[in-house]
mmCIF entry with sequence, helices, sheets and N, C-alpha, C, O atoms, coordinates in Angstrom:
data_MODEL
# 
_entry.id   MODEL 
# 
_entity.id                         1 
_entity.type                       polymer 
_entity.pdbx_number_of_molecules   1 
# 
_entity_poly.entity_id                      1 
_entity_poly.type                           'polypeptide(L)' 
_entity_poly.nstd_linkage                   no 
_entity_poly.nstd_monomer                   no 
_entity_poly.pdbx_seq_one_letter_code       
;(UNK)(UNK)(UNK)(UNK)(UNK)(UNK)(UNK)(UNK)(UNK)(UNK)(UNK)(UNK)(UNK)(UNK)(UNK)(UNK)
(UNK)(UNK)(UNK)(UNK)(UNK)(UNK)(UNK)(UNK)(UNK)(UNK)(UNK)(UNK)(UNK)(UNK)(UNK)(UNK)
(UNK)(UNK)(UNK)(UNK)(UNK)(UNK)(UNK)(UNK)(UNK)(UNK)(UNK)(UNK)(UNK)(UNK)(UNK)(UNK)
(UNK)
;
_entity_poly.pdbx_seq_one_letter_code_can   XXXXXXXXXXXXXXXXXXXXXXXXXXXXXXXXXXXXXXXXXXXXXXXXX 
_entity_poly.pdbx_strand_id                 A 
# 
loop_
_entity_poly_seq.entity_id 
_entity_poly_seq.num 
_entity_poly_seq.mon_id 
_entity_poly_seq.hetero 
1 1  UNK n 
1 2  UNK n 
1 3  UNK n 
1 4  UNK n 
1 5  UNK n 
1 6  UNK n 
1 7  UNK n 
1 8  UNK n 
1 9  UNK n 
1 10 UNK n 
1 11 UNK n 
1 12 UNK n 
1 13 UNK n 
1 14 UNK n 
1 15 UNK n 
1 16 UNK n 
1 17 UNK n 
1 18 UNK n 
1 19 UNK n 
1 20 UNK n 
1 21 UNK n 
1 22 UNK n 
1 23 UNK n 
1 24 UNK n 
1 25 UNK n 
1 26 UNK n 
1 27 UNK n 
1 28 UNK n 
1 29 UNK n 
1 30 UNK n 
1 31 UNK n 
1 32 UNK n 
1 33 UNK n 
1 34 UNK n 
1 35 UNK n 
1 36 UNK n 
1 37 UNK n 
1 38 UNK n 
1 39 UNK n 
1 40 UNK n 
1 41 UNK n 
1 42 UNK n 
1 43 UNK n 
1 44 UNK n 
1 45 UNK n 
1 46 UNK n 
1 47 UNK n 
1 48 UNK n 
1 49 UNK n 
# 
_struct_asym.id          A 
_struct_asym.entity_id   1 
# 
loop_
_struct_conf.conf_type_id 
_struct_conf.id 
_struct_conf.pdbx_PDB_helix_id 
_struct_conf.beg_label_comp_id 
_struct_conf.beg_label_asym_id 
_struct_conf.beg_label_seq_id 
_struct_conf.pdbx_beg_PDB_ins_code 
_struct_conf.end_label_comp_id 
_struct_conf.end_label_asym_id 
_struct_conf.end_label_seq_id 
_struct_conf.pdbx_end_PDB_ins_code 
_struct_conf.beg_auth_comp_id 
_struct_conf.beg_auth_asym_id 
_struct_conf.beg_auth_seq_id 
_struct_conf.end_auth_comp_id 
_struct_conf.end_auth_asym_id 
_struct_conf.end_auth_seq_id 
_struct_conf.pdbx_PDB_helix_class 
_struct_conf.details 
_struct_conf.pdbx_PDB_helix_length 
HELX_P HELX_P1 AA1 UNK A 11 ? UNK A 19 ? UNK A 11 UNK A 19 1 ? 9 
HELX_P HELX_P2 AA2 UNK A 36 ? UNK A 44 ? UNK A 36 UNK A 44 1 ? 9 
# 
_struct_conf_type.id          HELX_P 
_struct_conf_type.criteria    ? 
_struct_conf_type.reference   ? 
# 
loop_
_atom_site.group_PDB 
_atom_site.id 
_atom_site.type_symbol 
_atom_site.label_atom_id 
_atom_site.label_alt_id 
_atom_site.label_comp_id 
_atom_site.label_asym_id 
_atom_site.label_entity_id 
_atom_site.label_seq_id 
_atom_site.pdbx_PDB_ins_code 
_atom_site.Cartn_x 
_atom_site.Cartn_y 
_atom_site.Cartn_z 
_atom_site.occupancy 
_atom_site.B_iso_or_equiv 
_atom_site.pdbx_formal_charge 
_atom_site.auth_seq_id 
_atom_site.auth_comp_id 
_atom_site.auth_asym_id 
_atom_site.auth_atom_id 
_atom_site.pdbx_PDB_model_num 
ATOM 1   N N  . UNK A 1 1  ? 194.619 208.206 71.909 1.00 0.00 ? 1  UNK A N  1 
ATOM 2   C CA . UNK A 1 1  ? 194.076 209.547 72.075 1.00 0.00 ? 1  UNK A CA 1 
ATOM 3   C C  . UNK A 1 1  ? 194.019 210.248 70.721 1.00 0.00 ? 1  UNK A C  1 
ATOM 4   O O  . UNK A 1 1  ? 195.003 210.036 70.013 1.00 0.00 ? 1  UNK A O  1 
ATOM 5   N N  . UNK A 1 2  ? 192.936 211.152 70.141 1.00 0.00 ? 2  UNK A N  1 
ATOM 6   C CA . UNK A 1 2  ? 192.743 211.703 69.506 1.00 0.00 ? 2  UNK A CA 1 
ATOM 7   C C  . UNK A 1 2  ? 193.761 213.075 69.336 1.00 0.00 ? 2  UNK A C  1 
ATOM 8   O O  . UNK A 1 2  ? 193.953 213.922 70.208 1.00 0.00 ? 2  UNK A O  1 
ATOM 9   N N  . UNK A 1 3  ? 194.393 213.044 67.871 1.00 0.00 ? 3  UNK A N  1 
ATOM 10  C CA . UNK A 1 3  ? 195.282 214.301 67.779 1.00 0.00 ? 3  UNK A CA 1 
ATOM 11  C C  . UNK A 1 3  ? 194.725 215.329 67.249 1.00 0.00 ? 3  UNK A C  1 
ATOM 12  O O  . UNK A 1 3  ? 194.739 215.470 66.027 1.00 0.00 ? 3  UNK A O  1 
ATOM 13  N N  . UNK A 1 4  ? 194.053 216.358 68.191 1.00 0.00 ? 4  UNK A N  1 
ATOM 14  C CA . UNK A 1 4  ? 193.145 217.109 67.854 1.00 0.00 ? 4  UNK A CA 1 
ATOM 15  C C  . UNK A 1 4  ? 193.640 218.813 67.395 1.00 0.00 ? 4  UNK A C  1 
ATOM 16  O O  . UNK A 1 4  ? 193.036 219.866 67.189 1.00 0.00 ? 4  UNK A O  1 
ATOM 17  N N  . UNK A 1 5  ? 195.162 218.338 67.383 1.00 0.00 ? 5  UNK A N  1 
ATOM 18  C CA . UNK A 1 5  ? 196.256 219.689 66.632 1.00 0.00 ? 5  UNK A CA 1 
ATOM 19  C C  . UNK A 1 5  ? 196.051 219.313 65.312 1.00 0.00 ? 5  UNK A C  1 
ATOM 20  O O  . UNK A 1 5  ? 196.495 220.209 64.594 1.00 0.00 ? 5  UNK A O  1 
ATOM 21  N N  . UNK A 1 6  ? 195.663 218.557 64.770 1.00 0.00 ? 6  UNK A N  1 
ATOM 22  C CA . UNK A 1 6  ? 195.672 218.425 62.905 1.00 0.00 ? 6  UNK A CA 1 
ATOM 23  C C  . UNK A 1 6  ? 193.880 217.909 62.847 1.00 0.00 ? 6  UNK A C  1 
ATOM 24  O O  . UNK A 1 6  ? 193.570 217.159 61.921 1.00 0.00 ? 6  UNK A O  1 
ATOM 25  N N  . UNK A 1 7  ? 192.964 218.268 63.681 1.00 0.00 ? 7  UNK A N  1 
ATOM 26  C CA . UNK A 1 7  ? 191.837 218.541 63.165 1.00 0.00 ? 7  UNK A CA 1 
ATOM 27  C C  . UNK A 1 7  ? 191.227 216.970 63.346 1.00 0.00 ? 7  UNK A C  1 
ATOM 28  O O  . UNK A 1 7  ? 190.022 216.772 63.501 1.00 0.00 ? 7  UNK A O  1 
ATOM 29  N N  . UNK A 1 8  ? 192.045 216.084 63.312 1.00 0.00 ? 8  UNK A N  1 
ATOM 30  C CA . UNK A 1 8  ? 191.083 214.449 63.774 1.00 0.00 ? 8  UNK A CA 1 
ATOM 31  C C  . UNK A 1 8  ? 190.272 214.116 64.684 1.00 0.00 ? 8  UNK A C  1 
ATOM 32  O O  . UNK A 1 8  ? 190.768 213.911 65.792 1.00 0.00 ? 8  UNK A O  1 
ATOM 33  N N  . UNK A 1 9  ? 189.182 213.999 64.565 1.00 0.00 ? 9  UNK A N  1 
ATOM 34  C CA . UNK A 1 9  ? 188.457 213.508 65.791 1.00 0.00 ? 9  UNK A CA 1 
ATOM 35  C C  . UNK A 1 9  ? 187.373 212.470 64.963 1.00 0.00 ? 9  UNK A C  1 
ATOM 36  O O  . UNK A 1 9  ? 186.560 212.518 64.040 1.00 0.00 ? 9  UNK A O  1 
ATOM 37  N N  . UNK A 1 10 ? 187.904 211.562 65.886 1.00 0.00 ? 10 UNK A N  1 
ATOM 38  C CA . UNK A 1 10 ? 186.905 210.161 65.541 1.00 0.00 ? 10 UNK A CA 1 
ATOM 39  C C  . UNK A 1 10 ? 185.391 210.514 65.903 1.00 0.00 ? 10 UNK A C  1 
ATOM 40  O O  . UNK A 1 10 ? 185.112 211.540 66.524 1.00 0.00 ? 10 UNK A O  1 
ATOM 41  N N  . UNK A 1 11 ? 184.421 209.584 65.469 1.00 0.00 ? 11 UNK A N  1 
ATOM 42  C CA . UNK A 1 11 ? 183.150 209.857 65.648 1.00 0.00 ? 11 UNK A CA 1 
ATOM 43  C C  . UNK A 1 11 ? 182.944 209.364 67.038 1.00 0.00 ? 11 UNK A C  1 
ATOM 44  O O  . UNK A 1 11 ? 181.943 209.847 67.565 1.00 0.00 ? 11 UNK A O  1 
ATOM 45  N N  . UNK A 1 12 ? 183.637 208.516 67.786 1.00 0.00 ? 12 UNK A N  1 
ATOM 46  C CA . UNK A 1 12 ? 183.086 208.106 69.225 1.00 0.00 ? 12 UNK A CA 1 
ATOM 47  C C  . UNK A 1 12 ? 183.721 208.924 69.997 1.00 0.00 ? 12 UNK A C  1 
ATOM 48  O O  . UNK A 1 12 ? 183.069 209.140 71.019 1.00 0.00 ? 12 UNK A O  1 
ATOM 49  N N  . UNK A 1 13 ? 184.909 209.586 69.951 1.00 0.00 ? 13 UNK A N  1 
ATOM 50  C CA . UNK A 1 13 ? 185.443 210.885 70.780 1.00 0.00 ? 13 UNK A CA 1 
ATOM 51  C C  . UNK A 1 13 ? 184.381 211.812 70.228 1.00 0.00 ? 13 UNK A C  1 
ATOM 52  O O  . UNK A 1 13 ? 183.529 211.938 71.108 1.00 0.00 ? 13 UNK A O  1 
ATOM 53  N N  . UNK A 1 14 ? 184.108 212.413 69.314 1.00 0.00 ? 14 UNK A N  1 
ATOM 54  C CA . UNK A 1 14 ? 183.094 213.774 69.105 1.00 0.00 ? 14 UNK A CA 1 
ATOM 55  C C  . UNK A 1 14 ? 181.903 212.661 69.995 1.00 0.00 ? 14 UNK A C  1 
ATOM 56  O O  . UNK A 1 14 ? 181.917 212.993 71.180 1.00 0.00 ? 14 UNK A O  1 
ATOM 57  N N  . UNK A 1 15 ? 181.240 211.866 69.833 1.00 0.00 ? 15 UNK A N  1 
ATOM 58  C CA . UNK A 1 15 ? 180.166 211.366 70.949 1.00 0.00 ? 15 UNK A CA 1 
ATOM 59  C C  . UNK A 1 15 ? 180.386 211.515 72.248 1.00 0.00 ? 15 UNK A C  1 
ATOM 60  O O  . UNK A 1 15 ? 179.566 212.108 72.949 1.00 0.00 ? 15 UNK A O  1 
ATOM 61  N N  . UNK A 1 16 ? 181.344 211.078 72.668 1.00 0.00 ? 16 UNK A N  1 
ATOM 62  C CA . UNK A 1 16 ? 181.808 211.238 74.058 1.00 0.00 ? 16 UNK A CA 1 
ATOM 63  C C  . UNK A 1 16 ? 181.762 212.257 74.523 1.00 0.00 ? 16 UNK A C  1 
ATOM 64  O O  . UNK A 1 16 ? 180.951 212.351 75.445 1.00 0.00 ? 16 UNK A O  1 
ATOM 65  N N  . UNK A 1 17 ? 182.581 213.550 74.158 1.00 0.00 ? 17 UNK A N  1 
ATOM 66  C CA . UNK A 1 17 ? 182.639 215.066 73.694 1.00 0.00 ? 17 UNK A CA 1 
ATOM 67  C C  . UNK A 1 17 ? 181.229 215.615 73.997 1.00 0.00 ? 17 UNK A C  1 
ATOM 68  O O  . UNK A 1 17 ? 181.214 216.393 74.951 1.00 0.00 ? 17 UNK A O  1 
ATOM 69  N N  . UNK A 1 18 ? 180.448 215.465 73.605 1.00 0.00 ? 18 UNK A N  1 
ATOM 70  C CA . UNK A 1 18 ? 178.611 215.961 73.509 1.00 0.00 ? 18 UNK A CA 1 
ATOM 71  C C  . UNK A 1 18 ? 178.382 215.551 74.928 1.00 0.00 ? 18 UNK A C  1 
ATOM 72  O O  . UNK A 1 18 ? 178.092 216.274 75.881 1.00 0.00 ? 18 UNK A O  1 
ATOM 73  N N  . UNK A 1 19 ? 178.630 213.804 74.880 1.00 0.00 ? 19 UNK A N  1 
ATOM 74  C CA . UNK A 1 19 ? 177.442 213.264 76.013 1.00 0.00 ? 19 UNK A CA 1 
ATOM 75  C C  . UNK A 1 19 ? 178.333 214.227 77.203 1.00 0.00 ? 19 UNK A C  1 
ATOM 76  O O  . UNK A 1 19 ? 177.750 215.141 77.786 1.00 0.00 ? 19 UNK A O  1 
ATOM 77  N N  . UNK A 1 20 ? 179.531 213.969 77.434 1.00 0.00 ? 20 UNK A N  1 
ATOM 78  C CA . UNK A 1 20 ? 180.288 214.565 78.716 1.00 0.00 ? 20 UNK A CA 1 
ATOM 79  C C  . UNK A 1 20 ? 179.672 216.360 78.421 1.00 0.00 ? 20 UNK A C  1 
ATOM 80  O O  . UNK A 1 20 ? 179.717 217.064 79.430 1.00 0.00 ? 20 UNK A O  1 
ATOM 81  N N  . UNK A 1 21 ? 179.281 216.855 77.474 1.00 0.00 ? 21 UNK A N  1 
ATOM 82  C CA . UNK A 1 21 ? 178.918 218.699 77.353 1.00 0.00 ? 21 UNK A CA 1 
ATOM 83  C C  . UNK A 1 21 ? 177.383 218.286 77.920 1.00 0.00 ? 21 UNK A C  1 
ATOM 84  O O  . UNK A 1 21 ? 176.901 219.169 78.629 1.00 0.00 ? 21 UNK A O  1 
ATOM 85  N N  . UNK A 1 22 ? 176.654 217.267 77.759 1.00 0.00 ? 22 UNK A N  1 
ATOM 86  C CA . UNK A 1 22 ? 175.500 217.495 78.413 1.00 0.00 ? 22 UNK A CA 1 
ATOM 87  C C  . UNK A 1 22 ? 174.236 216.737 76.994 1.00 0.00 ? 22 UNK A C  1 
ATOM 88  O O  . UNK A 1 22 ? 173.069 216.346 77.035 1.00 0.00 ? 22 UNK A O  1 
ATOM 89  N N  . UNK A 1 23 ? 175.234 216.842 75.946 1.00 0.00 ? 23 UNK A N  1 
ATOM 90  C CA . UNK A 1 23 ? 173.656 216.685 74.738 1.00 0.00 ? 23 UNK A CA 1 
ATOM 91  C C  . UNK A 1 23 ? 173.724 214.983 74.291 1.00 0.00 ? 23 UNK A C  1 
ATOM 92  O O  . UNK A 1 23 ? 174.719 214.263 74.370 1.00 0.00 ? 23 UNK A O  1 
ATOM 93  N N  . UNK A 1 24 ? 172.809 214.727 73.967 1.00 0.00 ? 24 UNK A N  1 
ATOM 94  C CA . UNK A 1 24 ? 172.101 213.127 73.392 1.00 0.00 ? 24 UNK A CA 1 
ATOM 95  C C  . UNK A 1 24 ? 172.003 213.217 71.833 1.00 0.00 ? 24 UNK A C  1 
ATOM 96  O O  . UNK A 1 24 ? 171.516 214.065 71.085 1.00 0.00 ? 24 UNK A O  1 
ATOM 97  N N  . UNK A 1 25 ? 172.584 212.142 71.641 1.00 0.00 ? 25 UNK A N  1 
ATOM 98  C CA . UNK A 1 25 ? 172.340 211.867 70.050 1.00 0.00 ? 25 UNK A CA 1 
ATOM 99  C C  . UNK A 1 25 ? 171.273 211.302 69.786 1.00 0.00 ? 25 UNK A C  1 
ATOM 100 O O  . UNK A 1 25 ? 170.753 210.411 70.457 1.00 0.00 ? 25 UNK A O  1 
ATOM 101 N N  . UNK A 1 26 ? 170.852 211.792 68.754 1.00 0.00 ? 26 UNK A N  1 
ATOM 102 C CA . UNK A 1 26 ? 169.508 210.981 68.427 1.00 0.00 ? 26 UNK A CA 1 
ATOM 103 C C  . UNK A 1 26 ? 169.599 210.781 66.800 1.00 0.00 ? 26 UNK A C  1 
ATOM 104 O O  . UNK A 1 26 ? 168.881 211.638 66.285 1.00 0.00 ? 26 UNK A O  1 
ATOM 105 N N  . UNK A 1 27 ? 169.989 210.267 66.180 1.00 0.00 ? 27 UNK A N  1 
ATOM 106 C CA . UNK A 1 27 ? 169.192 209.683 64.876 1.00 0.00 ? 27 UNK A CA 1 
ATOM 107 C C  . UNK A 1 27 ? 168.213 209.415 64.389 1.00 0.00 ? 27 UNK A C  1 
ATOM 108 O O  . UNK A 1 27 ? 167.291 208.786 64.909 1.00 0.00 ? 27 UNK A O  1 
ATOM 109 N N  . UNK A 1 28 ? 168.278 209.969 63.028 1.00 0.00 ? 28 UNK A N  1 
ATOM 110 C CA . UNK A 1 28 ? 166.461 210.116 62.646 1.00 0.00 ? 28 UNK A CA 1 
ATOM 111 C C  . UNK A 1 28 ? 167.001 209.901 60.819 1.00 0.00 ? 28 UNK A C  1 
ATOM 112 O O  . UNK A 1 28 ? 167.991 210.265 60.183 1.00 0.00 ? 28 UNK A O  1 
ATOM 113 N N  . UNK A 1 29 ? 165.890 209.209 60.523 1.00 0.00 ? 29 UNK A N  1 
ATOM 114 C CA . UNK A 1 29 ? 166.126 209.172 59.060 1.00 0.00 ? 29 UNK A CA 1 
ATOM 115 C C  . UNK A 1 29 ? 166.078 210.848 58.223 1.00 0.00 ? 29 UNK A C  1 
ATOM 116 O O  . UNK A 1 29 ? 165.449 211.809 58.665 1.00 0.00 ? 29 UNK A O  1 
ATOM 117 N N  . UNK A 1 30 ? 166.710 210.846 57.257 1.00 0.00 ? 30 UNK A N  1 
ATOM 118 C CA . UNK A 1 30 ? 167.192 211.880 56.523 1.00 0.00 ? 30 UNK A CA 1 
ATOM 119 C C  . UNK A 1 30 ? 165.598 212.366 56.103 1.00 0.00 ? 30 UNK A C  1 
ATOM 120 O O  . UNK A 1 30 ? 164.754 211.557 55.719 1.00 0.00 ? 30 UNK A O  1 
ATOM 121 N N  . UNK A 1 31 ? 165.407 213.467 56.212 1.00 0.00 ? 31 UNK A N  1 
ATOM 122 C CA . UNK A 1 31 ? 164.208 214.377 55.554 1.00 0.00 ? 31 UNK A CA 1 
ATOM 123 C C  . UNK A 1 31 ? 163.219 214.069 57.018 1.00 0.00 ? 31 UNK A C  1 
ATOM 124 O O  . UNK A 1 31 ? 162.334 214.850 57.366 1.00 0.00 ? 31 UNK A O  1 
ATOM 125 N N  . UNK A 1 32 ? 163.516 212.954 57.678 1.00 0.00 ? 32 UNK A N  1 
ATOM 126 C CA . UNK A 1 32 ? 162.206 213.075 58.827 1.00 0.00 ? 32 UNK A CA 1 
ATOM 127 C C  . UNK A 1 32 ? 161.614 214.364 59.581 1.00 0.00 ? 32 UNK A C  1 
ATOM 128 O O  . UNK A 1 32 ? 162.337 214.977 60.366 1.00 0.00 ? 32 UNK A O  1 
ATOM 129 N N  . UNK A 1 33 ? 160.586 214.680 59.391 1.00 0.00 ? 33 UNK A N  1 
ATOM 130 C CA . UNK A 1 33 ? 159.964 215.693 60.573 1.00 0.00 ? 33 UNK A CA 1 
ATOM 131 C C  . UNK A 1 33 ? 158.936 215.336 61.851 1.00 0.00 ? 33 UNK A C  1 
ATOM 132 O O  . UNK A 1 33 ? 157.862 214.736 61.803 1.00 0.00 ? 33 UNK A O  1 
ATOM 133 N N  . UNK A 1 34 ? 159.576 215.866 62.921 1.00 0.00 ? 34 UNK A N  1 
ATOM 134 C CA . UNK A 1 34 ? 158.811 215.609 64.086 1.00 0.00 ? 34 UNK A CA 1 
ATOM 135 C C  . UNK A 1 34 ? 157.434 215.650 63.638 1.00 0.00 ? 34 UNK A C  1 
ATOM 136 O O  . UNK A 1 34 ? 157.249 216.405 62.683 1.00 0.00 ? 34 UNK A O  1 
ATOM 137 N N  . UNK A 1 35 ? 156.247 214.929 64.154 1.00 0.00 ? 35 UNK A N  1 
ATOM 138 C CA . UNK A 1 35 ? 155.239 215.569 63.766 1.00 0.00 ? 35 UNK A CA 1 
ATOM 139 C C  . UNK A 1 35 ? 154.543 215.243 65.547 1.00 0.00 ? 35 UNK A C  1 
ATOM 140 O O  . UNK A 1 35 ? 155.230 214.995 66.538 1.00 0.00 ? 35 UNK A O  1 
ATOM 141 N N  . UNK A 1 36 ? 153.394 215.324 65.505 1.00 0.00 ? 36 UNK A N  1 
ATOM 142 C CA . UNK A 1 36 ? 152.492 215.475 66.631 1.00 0.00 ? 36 UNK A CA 1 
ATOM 143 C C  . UNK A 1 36 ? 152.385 214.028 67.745 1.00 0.00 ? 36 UNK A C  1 
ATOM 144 O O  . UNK A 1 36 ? 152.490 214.001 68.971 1.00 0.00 ? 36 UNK A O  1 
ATOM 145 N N  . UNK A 1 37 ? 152.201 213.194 67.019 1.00 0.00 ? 37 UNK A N  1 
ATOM 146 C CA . UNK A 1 37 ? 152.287 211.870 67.477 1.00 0.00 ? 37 UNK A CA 1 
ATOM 147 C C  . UNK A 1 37 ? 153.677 211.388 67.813 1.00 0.00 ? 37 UNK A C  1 
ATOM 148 O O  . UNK A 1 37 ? 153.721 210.479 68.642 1.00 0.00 ? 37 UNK A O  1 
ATOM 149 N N  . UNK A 1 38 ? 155.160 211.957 67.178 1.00 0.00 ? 38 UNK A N  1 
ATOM 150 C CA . UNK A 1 38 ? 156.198 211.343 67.775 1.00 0.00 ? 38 UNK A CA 1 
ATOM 151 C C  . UNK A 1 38 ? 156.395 212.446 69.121 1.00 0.00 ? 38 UNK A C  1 
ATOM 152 O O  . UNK A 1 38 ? 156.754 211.705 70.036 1.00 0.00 ? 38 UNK A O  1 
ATOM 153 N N  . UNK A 1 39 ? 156.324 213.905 69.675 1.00 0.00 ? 39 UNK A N  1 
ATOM 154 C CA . UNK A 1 39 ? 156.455 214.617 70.069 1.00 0.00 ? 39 UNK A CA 1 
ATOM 155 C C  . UNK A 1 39 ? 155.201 213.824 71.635 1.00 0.00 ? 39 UNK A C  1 
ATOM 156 O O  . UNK A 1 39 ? 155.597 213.691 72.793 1.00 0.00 ? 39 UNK A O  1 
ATOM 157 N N  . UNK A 1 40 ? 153.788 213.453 71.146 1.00 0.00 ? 40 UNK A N  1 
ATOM 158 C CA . UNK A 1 40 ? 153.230 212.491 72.375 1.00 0.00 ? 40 UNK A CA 1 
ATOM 159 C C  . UNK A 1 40 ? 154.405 211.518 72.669 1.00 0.00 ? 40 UNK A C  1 
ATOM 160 O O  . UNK A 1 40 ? 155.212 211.501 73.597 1.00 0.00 ? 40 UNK A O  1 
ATOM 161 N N  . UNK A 1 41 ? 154.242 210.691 71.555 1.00 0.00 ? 41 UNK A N  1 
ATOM 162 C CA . UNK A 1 41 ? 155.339 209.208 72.228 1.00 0.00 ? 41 UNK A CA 1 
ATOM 163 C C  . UNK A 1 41 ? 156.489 209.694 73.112 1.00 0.00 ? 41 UNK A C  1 
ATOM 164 O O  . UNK A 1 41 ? 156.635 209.123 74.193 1.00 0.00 ? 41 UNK A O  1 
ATOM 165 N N  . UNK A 1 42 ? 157.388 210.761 72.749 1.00 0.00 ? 42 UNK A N  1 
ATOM 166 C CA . UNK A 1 42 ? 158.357 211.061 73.381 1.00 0.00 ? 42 UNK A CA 1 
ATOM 167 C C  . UNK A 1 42 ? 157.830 211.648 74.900 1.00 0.00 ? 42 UNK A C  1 
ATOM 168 O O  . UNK A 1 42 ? 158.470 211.707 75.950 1.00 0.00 ? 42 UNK A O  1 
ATOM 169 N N  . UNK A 1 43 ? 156.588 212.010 74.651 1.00 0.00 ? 43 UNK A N  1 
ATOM 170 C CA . UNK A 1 43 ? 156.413 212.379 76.218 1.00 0.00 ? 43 UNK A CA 1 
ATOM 171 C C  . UNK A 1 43 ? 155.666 210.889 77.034 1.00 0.00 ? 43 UNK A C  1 
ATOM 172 O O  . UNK A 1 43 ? 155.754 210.573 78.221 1.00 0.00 ? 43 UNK A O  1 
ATOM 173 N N  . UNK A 1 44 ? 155.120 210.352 76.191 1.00 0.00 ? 44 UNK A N  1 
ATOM 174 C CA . UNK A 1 44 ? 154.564 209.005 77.372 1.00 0.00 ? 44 UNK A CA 1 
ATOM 175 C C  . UNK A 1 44 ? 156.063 208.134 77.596 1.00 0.00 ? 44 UNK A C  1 
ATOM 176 O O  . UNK A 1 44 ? 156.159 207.517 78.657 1.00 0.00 ? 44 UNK A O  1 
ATOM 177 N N  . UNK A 1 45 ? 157.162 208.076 76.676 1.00 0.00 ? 45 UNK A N  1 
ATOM 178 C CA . UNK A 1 45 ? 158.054 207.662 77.438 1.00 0.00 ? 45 UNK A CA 1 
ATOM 179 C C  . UNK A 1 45 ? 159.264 208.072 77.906 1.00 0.00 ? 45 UNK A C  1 
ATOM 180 O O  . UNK A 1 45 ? 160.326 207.477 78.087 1.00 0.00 ? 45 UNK A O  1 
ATOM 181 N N  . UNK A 1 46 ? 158.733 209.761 78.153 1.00 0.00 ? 46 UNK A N  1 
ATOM 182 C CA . UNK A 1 46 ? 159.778 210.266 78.943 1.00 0.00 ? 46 UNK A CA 1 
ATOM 183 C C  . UNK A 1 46 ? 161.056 210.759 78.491 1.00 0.00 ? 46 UNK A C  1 
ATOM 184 O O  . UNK A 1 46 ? 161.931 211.081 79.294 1.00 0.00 ? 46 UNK A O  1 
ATOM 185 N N  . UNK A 1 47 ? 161.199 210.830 77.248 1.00 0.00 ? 47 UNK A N  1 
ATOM 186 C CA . UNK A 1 47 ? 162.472 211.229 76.144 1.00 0.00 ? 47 UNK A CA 1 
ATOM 187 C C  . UNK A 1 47 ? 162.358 212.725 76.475 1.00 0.00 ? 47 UNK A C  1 
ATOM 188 O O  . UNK A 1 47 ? 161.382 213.239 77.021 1.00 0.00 ? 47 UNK A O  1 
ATOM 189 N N  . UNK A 1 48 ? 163.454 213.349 76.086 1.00 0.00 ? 48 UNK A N  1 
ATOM 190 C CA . UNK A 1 48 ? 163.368 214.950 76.256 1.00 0.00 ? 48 UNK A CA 1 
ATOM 191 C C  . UNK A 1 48 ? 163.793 214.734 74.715 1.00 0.00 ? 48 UNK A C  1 
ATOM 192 O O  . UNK A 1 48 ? 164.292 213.681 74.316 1.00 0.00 ? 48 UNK A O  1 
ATOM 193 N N  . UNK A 1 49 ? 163.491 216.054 73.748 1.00 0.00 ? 49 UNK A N  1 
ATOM 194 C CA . UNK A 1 49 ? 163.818 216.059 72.579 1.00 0.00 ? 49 UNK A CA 1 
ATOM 195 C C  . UNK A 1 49 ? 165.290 217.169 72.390 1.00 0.00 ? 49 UNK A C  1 
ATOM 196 O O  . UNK A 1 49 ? 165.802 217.332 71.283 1.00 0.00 ? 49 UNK A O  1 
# 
């Protein structure tokens, strides 16, 4: 278990943490911007952003 009195939290507890609050990780290369065509793709396959 994570000792979260001195501030530690592993990166798969903070993941866990999100997905159980409701939000999705998504990774994207550094400087990327949505543009028009990924915002379609995400809707023909159903991704919420």
């Amino acid at each position: 278990m994570e000792n979260l009195a001195n501030g530690d939290m592993s990166v798969s507890a903070l993941v866990s943490l999100l997905e159980a609050a409701g939000y999705d990780l998504k990774l994207v290369k550094a400087g990327h911007a949505r543009t028009v065509e990924d915002i379609l793709a995400e809707q023909r396959r159903g991704d919420s952003a």
